[in-house]
C-alpha positions as CSV (number, residue, x, y, z in Angstrom):
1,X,0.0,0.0,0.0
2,X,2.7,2.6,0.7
3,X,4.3,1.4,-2.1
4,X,1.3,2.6,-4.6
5,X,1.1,5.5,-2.6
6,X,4.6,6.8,-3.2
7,X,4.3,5.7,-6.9
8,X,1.6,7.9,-7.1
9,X,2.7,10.7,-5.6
10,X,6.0,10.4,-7.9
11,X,3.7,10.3,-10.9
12,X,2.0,13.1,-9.8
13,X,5.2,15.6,-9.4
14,X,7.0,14.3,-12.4
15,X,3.1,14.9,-14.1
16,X,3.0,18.5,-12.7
17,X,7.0,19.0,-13.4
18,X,6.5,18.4,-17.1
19,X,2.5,20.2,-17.1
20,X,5.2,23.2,-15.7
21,X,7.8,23.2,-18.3
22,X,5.6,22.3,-21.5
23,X,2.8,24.8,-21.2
24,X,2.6,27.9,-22.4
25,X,5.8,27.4,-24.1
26,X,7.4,30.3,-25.8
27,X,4.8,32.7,-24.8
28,X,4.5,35.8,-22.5
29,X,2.3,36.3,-19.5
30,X,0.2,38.6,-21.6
31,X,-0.4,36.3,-24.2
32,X,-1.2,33.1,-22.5
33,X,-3.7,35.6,-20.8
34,X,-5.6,37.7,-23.6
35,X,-8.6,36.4,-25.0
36,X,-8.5,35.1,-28.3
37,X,-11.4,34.2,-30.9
38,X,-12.7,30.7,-29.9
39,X,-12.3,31.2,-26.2
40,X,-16.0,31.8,-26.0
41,X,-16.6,28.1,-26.9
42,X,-15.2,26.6,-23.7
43,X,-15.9,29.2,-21.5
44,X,-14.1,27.5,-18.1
45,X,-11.9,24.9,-19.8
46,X,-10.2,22.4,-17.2
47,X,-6.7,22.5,-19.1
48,X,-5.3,25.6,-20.9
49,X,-2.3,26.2,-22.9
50,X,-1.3,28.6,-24.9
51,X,2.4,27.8,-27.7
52,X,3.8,30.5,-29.9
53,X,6.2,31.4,-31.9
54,X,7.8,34.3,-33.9
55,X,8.1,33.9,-37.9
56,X,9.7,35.8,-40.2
57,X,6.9,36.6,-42.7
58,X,3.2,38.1,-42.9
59,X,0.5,36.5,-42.1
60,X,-0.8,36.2,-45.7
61,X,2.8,34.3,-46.2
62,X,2.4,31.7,-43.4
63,X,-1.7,31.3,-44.0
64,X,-1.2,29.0,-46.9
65,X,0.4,26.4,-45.0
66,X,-1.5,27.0,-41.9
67,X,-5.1,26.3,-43.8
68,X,-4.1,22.5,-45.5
69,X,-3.3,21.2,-42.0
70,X,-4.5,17.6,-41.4
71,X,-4.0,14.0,-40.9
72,X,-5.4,13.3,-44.9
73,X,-3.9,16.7,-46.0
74,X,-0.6,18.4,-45.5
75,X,0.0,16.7,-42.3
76,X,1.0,18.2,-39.3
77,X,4.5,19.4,-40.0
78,X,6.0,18.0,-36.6
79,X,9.0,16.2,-34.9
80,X,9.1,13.0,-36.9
81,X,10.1,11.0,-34.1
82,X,7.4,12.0,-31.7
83,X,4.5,11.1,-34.5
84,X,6.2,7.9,-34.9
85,X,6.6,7.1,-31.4
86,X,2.5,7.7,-31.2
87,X,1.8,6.2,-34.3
88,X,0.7,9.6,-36.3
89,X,4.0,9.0,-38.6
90,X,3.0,10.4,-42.2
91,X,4.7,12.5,-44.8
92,X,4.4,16.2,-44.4
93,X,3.5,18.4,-47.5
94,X,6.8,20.5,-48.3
95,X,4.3,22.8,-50.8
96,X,1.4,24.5,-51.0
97,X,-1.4,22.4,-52.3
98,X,-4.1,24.6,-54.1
99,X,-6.9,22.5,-53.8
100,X,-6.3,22.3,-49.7
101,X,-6.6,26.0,-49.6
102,X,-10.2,26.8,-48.5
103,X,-12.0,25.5,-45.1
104,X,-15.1,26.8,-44.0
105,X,-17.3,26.2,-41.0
106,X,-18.5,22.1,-40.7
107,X,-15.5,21.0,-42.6
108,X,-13.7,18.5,-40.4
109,X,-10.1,18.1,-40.1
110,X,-8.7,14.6,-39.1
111,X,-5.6,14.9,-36.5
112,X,-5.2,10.9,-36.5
113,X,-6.8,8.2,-38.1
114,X,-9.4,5.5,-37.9
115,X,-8.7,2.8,-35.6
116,X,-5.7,5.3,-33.6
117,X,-4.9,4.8,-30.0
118,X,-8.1,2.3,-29.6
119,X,-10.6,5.3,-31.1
120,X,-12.9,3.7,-33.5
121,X,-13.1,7.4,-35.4
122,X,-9.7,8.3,-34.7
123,X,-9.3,12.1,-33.5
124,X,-11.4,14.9,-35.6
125,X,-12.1,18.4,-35.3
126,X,-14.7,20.4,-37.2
127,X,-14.0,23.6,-38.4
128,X,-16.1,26.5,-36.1
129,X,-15.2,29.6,-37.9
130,X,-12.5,31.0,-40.5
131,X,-10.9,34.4,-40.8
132,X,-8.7,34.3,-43.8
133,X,-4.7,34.8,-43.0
134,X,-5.7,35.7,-39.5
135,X,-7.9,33.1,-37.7
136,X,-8.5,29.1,-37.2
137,X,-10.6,27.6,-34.7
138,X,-11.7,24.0,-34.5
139,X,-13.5,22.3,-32.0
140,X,-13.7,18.6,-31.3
141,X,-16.4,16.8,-29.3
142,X,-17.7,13.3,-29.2
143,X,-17.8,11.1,-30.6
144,X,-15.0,12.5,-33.0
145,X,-12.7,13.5,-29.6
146,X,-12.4,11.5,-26.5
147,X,-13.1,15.0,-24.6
148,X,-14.4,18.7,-25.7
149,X,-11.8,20.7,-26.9
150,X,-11.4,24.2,-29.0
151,X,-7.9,24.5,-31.0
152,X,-7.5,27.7,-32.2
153,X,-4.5,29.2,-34.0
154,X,-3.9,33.0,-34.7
155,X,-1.7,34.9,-37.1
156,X,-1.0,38.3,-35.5
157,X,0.9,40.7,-37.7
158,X,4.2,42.9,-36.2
159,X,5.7,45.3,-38.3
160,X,5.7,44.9,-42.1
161,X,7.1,41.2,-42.6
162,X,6.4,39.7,-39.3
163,X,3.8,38.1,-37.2
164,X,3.2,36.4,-34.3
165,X,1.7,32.5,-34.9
166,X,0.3,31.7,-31.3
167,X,-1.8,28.1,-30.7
168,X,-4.3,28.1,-27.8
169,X,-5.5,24.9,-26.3
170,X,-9.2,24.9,-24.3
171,X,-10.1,21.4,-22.9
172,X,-13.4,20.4,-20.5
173,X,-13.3,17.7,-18.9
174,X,-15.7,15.6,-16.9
175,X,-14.6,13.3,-15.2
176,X,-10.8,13.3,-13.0
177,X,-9.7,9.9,-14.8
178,X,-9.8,12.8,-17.7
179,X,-7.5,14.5,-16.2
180,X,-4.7,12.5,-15.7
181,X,-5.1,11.2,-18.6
182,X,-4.8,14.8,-20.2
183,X,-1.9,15.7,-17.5
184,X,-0.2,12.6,-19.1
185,X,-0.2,13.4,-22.7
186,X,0.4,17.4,-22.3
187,X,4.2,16.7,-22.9
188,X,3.9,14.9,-26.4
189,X,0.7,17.3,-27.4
190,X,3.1,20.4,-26.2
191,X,5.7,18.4,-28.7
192,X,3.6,18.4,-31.8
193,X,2.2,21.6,-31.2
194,X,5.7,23.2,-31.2
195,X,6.2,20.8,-33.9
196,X,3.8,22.3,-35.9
197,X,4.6,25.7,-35.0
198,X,8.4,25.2,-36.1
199,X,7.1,23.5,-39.4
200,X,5.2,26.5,-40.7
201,X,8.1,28.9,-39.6
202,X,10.2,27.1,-41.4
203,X,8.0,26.5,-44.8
204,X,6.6,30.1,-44.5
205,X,10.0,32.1,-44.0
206,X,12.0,29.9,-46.9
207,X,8.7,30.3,-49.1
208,X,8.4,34.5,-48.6
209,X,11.0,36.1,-50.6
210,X,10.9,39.0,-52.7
211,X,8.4,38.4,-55.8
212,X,7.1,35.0,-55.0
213,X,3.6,34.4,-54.4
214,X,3.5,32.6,-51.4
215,X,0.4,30.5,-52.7
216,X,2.9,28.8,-55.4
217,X,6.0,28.4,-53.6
218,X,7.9,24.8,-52.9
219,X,9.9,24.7,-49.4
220,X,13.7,25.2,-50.9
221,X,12.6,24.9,-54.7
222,X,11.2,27.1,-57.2
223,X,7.5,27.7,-57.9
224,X,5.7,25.2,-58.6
225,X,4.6,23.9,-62.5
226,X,0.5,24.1,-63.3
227,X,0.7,20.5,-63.5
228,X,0.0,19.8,-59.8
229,X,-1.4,21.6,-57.2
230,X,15.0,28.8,-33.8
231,X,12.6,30.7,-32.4
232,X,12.6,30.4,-29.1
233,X,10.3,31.6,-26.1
234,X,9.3,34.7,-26.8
């Protein structure tokens, strides 16, 4: 009995150590703080994180890769080694795709697939509103998400060519077995987010040079044919 007990309570600390360290990662006090569009959908979420990240572009450069983001789209962009250790291992679009450029509210976005992790439907969120080159927020509820949960990314511009690409994370949660089982997967979810952020930085920054159109570039190439569609903390 004292044995569980201290195994739990180790748990626990190294859970709350890592919840710590992997939240709100590379954002400021202000930011994990100011409300953002898509807030209003969870209104007192159990978990909240907020990731960000500074890119070298305008918003209208990183959008493109931003809207074809999805399990049976562009991918994800992430650490390749943390979506194969979960099993979400697929090959990320290095270009924009023309045909994945337009979401609109009801359109569902797959994050993993059929059969992932023991989830008969796999992981889905559907599209609750779109702002073109400045908003994205999705919302996944049963039986397409485990839990309720609003995923909401936002392109906000600084100076001519820069912006500020932040990713809030809103969760509710019912029951406490949710919790732990959230607490337990913040540290890969923190990784692929940051994943994800890093991937568009990087696509979005080699893709917006002088007199490209960031809607035909090709990550270190040249525009495409017609033939086919370290930042840090802040």
């Amino acid at each position: 009995m004292t044995g569980n007990v201290v195994r739990l309570a180790g748990t626990a600390a190294l859970l709350y150590a890592a919840r710590r360290y992997f939240r709100n990662w590379g954002t400021t006090k202000e930011e994990c703080g100011m409300n953002l569009p898509g807030d209003e959908l969870i209104r007192r979420p159990s978990v909240q994180s907020t990731e960000g990240i500074w890119i070298d572009a305008p918003p209208t450069a990183v959008w493109p890769w931003l809207v074809q983001i999805g399990q049976d789209r562009a991918g994800l962009y992430g650490f390749d080694r943390v979506a194969k250790l979960i099993g979400l291992s697929q090959a990320d679009a290095d270009r924009i795709h023309p045909e994945w450029q337009h979401l609109a509210p009801g359109d569902a976005v797959r994050l993993a697939p059929q059969g992932w992790m023991g989830l008969p439907r796999g992981i889905t969120l559907t599209v609750e509103y779109v702002v073109d080159d400045t908003t994205l927020v999705l919302r996944g509820t049963r039986p397409g998400m485990p839990w309720e949960t609003v995923w909401s990314f936002h392109l906000l511009p600084r100076q001519q060519d820069r912006c500020r690409f932040l990713i809030r994370t809103r969760t509710s949660l019912r029951h406490p077995g949710e919790v732990v089982g959230v607490e337990m997967a913040g540290p890969v979810t923190a990784l692929i987010t940051r994943g994800l952020l890093q991937g568009i930085k990087l696509r979005a920054e080699q893709a917006a040079t002088p007199m490209r159109d960031p809607a035909n570039a090709v990550l270190g190439g040249p525009l495409i044919d017609d033939s086919g569609p370290e930042a840090g903390p802040a």
